[in-house]
C-alpha positions in Angstrom: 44.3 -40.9 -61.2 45.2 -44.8 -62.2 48.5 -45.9 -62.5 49.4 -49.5 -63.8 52.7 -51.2 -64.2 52.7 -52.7 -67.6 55.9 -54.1 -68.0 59.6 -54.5 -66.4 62.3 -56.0 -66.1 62.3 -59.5 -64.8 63.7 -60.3 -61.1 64.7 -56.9 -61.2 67.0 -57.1 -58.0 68.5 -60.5 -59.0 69.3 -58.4 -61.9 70.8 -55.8 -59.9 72.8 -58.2 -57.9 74.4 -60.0 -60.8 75.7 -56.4 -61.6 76.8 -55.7 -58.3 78.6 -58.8 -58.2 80.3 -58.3 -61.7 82.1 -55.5 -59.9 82.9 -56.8 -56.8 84.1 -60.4 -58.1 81.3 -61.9 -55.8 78.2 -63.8 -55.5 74.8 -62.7 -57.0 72.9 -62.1 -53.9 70.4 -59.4 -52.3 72.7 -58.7 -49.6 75.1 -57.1 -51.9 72.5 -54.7 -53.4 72.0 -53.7 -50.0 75.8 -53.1 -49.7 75.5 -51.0 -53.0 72.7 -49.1 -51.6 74.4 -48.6 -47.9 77.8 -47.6 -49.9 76.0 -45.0 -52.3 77.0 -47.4 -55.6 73.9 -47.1 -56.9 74.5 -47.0 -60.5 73.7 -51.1 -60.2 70.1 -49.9 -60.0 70.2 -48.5 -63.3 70.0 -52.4 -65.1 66.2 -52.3 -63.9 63.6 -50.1 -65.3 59.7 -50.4 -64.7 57.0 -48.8 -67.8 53.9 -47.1 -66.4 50.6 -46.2 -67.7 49.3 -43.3 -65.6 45.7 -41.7 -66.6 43.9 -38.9 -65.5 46.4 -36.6 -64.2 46.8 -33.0 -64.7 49.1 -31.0 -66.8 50.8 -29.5 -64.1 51.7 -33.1 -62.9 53.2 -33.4 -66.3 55.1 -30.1 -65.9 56.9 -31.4 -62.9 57.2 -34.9 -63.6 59.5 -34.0 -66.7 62.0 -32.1 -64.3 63.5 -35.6 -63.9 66.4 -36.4 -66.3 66.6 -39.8 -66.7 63.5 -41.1 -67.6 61.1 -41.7 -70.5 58.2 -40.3 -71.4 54.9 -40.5 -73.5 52.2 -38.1 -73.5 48.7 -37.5 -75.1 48.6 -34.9 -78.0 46.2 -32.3 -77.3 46.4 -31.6 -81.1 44.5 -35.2 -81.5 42.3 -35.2 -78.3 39.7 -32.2 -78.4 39.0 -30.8 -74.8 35.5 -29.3 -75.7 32.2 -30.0 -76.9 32.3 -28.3 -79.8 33.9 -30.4 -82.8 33.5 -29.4 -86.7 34.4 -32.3 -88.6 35.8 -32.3 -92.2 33.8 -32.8 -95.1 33.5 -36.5 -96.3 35.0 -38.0 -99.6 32.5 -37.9 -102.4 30.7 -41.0 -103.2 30.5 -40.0 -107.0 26.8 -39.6 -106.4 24.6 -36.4 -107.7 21.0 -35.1 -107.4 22.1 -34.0 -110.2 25.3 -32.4 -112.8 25.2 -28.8 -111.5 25.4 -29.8 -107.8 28.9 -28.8 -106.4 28.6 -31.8 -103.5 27.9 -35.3 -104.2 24.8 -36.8 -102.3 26.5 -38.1 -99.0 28.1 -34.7 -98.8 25.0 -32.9 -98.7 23.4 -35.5 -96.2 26.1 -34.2 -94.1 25.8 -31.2 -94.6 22.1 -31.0 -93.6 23.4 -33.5 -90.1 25.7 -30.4 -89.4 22.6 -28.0 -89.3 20.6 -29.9 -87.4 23.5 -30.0 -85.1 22.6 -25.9 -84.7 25.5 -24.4 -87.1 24.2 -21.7 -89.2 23.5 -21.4 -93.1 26.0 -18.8 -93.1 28.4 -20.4 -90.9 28.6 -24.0 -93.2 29.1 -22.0 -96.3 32.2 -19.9 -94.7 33.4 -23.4 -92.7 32.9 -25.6 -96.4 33.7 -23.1 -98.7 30.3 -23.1 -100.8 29.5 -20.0 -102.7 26.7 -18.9 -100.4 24.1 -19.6 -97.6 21.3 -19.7 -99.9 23.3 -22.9 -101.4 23.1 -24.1 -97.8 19.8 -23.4 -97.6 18.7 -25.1 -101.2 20.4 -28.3 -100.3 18.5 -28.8 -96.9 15.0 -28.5 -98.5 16.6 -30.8 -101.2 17.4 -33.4 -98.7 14.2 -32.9 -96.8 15.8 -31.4 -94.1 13.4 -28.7 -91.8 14.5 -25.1 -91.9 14.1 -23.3 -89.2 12.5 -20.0 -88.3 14.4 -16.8 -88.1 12.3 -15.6 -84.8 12.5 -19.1 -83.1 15.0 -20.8 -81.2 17.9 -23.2 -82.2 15.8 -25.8 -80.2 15.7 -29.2 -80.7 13.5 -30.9 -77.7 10.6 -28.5 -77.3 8.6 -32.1 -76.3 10.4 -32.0 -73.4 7.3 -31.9 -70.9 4.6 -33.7 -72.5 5.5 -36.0 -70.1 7.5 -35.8 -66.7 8.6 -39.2 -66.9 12.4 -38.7 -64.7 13.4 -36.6 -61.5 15.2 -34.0 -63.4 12.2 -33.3 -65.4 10.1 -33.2 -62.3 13.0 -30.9 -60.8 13.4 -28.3 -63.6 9.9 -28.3 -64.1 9.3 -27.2 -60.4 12.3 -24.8 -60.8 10.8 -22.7 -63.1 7.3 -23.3 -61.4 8.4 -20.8 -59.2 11.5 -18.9 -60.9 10.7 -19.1 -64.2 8.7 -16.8 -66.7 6.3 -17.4 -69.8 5.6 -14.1 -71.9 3.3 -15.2 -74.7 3.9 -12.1 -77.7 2.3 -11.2 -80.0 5.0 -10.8 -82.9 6.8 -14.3 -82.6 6.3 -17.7 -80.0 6.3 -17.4 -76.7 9.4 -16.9 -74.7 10.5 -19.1 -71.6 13.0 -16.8 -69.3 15.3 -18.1 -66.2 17.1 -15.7 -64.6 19.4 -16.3 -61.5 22.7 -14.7 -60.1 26.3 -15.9 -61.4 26.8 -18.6 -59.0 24.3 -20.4 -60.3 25.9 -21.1 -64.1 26.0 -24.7 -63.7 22.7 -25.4 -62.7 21.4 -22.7 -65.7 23.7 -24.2 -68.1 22.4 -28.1 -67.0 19.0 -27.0 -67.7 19.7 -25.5 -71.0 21.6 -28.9 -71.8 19.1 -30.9 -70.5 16.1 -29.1 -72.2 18.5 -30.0 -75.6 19.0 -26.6 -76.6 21.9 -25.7 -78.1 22.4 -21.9 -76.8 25.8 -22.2 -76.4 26.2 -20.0 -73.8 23.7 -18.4 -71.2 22.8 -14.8 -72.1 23.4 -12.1 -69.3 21.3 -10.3 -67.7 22.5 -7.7 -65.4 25.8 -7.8 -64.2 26.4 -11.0 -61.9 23.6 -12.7 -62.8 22.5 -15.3 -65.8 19.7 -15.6 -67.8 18.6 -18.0 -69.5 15.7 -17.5 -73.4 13.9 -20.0 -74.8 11.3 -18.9 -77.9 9.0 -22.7 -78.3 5.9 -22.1 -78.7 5.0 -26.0 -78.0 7.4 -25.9 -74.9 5.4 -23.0 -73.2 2.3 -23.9 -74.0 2.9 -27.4 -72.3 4.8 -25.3 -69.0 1.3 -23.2 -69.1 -0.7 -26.4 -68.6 1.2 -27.3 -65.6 0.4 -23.6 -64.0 3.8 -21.6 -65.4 0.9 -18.9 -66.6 1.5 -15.0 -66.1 1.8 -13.3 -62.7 1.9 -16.9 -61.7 3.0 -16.1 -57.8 -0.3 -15.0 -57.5 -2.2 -17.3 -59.9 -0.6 -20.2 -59.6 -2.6 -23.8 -58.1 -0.6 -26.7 -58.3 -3.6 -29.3 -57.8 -3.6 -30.3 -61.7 0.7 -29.9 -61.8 0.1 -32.9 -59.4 -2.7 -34.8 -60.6 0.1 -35.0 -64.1 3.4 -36.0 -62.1 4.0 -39.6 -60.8 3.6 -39.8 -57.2 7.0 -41.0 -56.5 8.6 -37.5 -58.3 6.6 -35.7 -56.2 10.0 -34.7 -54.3 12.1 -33.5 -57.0 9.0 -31.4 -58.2 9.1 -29.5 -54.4 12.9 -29.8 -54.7 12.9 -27.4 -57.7 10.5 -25.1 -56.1 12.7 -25.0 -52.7 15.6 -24.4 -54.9 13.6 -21.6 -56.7 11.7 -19.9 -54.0 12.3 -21.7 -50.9 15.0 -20.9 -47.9 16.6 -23.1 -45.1 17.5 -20.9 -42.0 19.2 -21.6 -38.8 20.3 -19.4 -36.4 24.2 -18.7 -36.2 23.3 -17.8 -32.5 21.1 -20.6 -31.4 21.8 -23.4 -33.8 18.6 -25.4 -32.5 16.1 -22.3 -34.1 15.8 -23.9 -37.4 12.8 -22.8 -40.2 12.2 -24.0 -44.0 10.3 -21.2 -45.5 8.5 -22.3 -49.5 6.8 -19.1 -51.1 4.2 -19.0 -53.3 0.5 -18.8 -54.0 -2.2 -20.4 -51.6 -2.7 -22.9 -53.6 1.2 -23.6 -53.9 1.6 -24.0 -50.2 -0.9 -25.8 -49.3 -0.2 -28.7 -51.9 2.9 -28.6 -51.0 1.8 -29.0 -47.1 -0.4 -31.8 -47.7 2.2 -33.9 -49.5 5.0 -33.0 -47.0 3.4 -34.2 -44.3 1.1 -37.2 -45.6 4.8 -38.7 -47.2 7.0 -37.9 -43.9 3.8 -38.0 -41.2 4.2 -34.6 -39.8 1.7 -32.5 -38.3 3.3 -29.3 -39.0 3.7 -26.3 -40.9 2.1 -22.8 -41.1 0.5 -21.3 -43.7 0.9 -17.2 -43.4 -0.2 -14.2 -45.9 3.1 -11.8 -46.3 2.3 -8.0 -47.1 3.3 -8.4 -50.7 0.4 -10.5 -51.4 2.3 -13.8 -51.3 1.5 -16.8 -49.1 4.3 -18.7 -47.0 4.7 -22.5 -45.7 7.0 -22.6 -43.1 8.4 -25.9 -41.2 9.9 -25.1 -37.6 12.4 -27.0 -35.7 15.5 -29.3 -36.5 13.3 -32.8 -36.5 10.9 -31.7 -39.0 13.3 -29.8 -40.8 16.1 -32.4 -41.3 13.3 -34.9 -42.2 12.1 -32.7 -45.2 15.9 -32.3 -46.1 16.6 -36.0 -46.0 13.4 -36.3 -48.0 13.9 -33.7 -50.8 18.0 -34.1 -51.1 18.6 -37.9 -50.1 19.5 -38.6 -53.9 21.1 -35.3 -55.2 24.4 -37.1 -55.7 22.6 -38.8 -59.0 22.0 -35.0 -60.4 24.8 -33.6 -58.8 24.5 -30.5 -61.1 20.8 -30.1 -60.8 21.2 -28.2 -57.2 20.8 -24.5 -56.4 24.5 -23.8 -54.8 23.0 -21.6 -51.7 21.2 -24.3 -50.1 24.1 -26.5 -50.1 25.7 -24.8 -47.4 22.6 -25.5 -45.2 22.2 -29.3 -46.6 26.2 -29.7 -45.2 25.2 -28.4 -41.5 21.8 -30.6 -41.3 22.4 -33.9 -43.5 26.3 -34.1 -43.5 26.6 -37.3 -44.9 23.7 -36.1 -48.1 26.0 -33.4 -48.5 29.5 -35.6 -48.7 28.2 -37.7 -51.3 26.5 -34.7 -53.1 30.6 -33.0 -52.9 32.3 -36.1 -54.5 29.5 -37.3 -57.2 29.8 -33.2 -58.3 33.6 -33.2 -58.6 33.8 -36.5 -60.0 31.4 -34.8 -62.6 33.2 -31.7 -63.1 36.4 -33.5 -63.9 34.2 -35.8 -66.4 32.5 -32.5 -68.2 35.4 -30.2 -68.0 38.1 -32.9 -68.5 40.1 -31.5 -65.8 41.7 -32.4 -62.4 39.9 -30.4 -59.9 42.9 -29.2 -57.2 42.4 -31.5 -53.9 43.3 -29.0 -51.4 39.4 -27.0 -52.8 37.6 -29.9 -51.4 38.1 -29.0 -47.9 36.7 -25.3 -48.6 33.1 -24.2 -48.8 30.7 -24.8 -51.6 30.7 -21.4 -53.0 34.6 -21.7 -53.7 34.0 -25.2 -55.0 30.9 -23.4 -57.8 33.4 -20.5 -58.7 36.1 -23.1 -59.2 34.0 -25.3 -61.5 32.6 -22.2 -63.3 35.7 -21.3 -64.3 36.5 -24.4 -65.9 33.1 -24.6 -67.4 34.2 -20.7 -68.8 37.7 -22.0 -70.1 36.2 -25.1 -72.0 33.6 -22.2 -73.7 36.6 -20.1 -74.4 38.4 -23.1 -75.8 34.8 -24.3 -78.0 34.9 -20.5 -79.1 38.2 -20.3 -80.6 37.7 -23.9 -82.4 34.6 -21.8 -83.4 36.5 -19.1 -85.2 38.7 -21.3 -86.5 36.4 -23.0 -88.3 35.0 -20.1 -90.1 38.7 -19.6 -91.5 38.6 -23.5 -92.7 41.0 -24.5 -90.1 39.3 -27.5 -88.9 40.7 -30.6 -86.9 43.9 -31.4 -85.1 45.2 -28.1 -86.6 42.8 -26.2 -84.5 43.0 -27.8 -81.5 46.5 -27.2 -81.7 46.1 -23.2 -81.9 42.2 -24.0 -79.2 44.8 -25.4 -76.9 46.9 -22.7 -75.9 44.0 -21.2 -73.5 43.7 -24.0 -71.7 44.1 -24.4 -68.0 47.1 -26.5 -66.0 44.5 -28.7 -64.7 43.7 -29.8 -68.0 43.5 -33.9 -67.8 46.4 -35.9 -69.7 47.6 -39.7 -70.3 51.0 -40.5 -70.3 53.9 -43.5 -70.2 56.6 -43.3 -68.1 59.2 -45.6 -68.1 62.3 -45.2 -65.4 64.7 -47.1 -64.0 65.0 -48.3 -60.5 67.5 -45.5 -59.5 66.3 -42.9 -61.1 62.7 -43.9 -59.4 64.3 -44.4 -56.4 66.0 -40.6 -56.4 62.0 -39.7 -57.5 60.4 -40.6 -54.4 62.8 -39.2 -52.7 61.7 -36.0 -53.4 57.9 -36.6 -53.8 57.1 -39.0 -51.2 58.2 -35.8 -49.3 54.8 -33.8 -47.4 56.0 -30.6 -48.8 55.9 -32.0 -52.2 52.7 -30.9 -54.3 49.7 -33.1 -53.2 49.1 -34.6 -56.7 52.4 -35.6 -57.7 52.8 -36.9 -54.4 50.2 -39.0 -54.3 51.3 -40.9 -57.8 54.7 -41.7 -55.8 52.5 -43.5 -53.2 50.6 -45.5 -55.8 53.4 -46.4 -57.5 55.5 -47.2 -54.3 52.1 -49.3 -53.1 51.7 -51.1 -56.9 55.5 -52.2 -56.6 55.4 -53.4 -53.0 52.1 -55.6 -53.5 52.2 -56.6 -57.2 52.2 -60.3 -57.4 55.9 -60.1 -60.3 57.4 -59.8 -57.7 58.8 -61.7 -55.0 60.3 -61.0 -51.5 63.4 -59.5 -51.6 62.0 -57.3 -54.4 59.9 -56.2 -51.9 62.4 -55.5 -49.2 64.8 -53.7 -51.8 62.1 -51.7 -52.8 60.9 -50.9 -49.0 64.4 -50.0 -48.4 64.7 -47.5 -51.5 61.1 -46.1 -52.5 60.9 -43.4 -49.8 61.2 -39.6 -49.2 64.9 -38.1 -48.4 64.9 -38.5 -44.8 63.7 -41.7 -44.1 66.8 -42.9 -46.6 69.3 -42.3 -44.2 70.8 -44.5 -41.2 69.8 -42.2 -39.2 66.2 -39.8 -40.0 66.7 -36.5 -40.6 65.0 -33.7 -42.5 66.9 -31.9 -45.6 64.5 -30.0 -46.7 64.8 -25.8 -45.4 61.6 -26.3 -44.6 60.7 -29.0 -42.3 57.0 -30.8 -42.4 58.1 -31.6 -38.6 58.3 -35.9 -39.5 61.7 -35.5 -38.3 64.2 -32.7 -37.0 66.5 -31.0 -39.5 70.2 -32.2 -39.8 71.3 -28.8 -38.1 68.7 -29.0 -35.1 69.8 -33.1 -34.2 73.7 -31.3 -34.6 72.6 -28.1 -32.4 70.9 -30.8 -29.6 74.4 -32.8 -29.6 76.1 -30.7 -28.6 74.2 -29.0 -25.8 73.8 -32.3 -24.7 77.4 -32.6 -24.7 77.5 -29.5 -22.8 74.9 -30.9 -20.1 77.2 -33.9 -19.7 
């Protein structure tokens, strides 16, 4: 939320008192505004009025901000401001230019056209969305315009290069994410098939890595119920993963040497990352907090690479290599030094790739590196409200990190919903502001919106009376306090500005001679009206 004061009305209480003083036949000063204000006269305040600009703010804000009469108000259209990622723009105005007399689209048209499929639309779907006879008309002006068609058995994927080279940390990550949770299937009838599969909670992440990876699945298939998957056909893509040991039956194949002789040294981390956040688990014991393990599955091989970088970066001495019954092999780290020093390690800079975390070990991360996890929580929701173009409801930050995943998945759901409709849309030729109109309906309250507001001084005043208030909604309450603090500091205006607005710019009970609570229910700041009467008198009693 940012609020700024762009313009008002100049010495705003000398303005005030020269309207005071028009009624009472006296002398413009402040202290007859204070006599006006003490008296209840306060349509004097009215000849004031202050414009803001306030960004960033839900529509539920909105909702309750326009419960107050007298003021004025300015809001951003959602029929001009799309809310998703999903935009179909209209076809462009010929140029008067064609291949040749029997084309039906001039040549700028058609480059267009062939931008829009590589953007992932269909052959089908641009013929129904431009109205042109057919897909195979589509499909001749591609090749036409050299475009690359591609294959019916193949993925809508556009970076299958991806991991020639792990040259970033969330390459390194993903790339030891599915290391150790994710699956080549080479087949015989098409190109081999990467599959991800993890449980609900863990959309985000799934749907990073899809974005990431550039493909433009719009959603994530699923599985089984709770849980995600996520399908990539590339043959390039796979055959690359397979080079860096993402073979078949890999948990029992799989030797990391070479995966590390091709990484930078100093990604090392965010490779192990990804396979902790794959395959690994942090455990401490809800009965004796100090019994702490880190537990990384895999091969032989796996382990023991991972070992002999864990320790040579952080100088431990630890960690135990053991053979499990299933055929698997197990590192394991014991005790809350080593332990938190591998955290610190492996998590110090997750608030860069806020999204690019596997929500169950977060939970562990808070108990062991608080302050990791702290920056981790607002880099995520700073994020979320970025992404989903939403203000994400204060009050969730103080809960776990599972309600603060489900929270976000929902909005992440909503904006697909909202990308969907625009989709179907489309295909009926309704493009534009006309379809966000109809896209906007199923949109949430948190929605983000822009507005101006301009009020004058009494009608602000009456304002924070009621929202400076605790029991007001924290959002709405919170503007209040920026726009008391922007008034009381802001260099237009002078001292007894300041005092007027000290005097006016607060919640219902402090306005009174004497403080008392008028709300039915009390936040406990001060006692109700009837409580102060109810003392008086028993003290009256006493006496």
């Amino acid at each position: 939320m940012k609020v700024e004061l762009i313009s008002h009305t100049n010495n705003p209480i000398m303005t005030c008192a020269i309207a005071a003083s028009m009624c009472y036949q006296s002398q413009p000063s402040v202290a007859v505004v204070k006599q006006c204000i003490a008296s209840g006269h306060h349509s004097v305040l009215e000849h004031c009025s202050f414009t803001f600009k306030i960004t960033n703010v839900s529509r539920t804000l909105l909702a309750q901000l326009t419960r107050h009469r007298l003021a004025s108000f300015s809001v951003e259209s959602q029929r001009y401001c799309s809310m998703g990622e999903f935009e179909v723009p209209p076809l462009p105005k010929g140029n008067g230019q064609k291949r040749h007399g029997s084309c039906i689209l001039d040549t700028n048209q058609e480059t267009f056209l062939m931008e829009q499929y590589n953007k992932g639309f269909s052959m089908d779907e641009l013929a129904q969305i431009y109205d042109i006879a057919s897909a195979t008309t589509v499909k001749e002006i591609i090749r036409k315009q050299g475009g690359t068609l591609r294959t019916i058995k193949e993925s809508k994927f556009i970076n299958s290069n991806y991991f020639d080279s792990i040259d970033s940390a969330i390459k390194a990550y993903i790339l030891g994410f599915i290391y150790t949770d994710g699956c080549v299937c080479v087949r015989k009838d098409g190109p081999a098939l990467l599959s991800i599969t993890q449980l609900e909670e863990q959309h985000i992440l799934m749907s990073s890595i899809l974005q990431e990876l550039k493909s433009n699945n719009a959603q994530l298939h699923k599985d089984r119920e709770k849980s995600c998957r996520v399908q990539i056909a590339d043959q390039h893509l796979c055959e690359t993963l397979m080079t860096y040991g993402v073979v078949v039956r890999k948990g029992l194949r799989a030797d990391p040497t070479d995966t590390f002789n091709k990484i930078p040294p100093e990604y090392y981390k965010d490779f192990i990352r990804g396979i902790v956040d794959g395959d690994g688990s942090i455990y401490i014991n809800p009965n004796k907090p100090t019994i702490i393990n880190l537990t990384i599955s895999g091969t032989y091989a796996t382990c023991d690479g991972i070992q002999k970088v864990l320790n040579a970066k952080l100088g431990l001495t630890g960690g135990s290599i053991y053979h499990n019954v299933n055929k698997s092999y197990h590192l394991e780290y014991c005790g809350g030094q080593q332990v938190r020093k591998i955290i610190q390690y492996l998590y110090s800079d997750i608030a860069d790739y806020p999204f690019f975390v596997h929500s169950r070990k977060l939970n562990k991360i808070e108990q062991l590196c608080p302050v990791v996890y702290a920056k981790w929580k607002d880099a995520f929701v700073q994020q979320i409200e970025q992404k989903a173009k939403v203000v994400f409801p204060q009050p969730l930050l103080k809960t776990d990190n599972a309600t603060l995943f489900t929270t976000a998945i929902s909005f992440y759901k909503n904006i697909n919903t909202y990308d969907e409709v625009k989709k179907n849309l489309a295909l009926q030729g309704v493009l534009g502001a006309r379809a966000n109109e109809n896209a906007r309906a199923i949109l949430p309250n948190a929605t983000q919106t822009n507005l101006v507001m301009t009020v004058n001084l009494r009608e602000l005043a009456a304002m924070c009376n009621l929202r400076l208030c605790n029991n007001a909604q924290l959002e709405i309450r919170n503007l209040f306090y920026k726009i008391k603090d922007l008034l009381e500091t802001h260099p237009d205006f002078d001292e007894n500005d300041q005092e007027i607005f000290k005097i006016l710019l607060v919640p219902n009970c402090e306005k009174h001679q004497y403080a008392f609570c008028t709300e039915a229910k009390c936040c406990g700041r001060h006692k109700q009206l009837s409580t102060l009467l109810a003392d008086n008198v028993n003290a009256k009693k006493r006496w």
